[in-house]
N, C-alpha and C positions, 0 to 999 in steps of 0.2 A: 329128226334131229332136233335136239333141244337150242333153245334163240339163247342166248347169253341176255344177265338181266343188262338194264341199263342203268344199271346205279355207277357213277363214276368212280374210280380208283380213286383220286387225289378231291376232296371236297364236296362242296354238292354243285351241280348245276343250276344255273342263273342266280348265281347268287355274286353280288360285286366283296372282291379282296379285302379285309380290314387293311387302312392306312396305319402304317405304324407312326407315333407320333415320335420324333425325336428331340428329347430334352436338350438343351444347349444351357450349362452353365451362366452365373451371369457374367463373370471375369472372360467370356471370349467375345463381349463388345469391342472389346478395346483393339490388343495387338494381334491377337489370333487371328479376328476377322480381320484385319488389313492384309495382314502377309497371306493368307487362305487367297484373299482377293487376289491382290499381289501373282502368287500363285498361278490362280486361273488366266492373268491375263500376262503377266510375261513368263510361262513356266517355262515354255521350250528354248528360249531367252537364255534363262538360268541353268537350265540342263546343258548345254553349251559352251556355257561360261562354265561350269565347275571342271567339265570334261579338260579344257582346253588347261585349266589353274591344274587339274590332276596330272597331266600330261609334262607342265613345266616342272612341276613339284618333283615328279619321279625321274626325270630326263636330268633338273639341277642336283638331286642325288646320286643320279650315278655319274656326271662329270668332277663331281667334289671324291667322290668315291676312287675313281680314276688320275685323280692329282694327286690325290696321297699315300 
C-alpha cells in the first residue's frame, strides 16, 4: 500500500502565518476611535437602549394609529 506524501494541503509546515498589517486612516483618531471605544465598553448598554427606544417607537405608532 502506497503512504500518502506529507506535503500539507493548505501552506507549508512550520512555517509561522503572515500578520496582515491594517492600514487605519488618519481622520479615525478622532471621533471613530472614541465611539469604536465607546462601543467596546458600553455596547450591550446600547443594544438595549435602542431595543427598548424600538419597542416605544413601534408601540407609540400603533396607539396614534388606533386613535385615529
Amino acid at each position: 500500500m502506497r503512504e500518502p506524501s506529507l506535503l500539507p494541503v493548505f501552506g507549508k509546515l512550520g512555517t509561522k502565518p503572515s500578520v496582515a498589517v491594517k492600514a487605519t486612516p488618519a481622520a479615525s483618531t478622532g471621533i471613530v476611535s472614541r465611539l469604536r471605544e465607546a462601543m467596546a465598553t458600553h455596547g450591550g448598554m446600547a443594544l438595549k437602549l435602542s431595543v427598548i427606544a424600538w419597542t416605544i417607537l413601534v408601540l407609540g405608532t400603533v396607539f396614534f394609529m388606533m386613535q385615529g
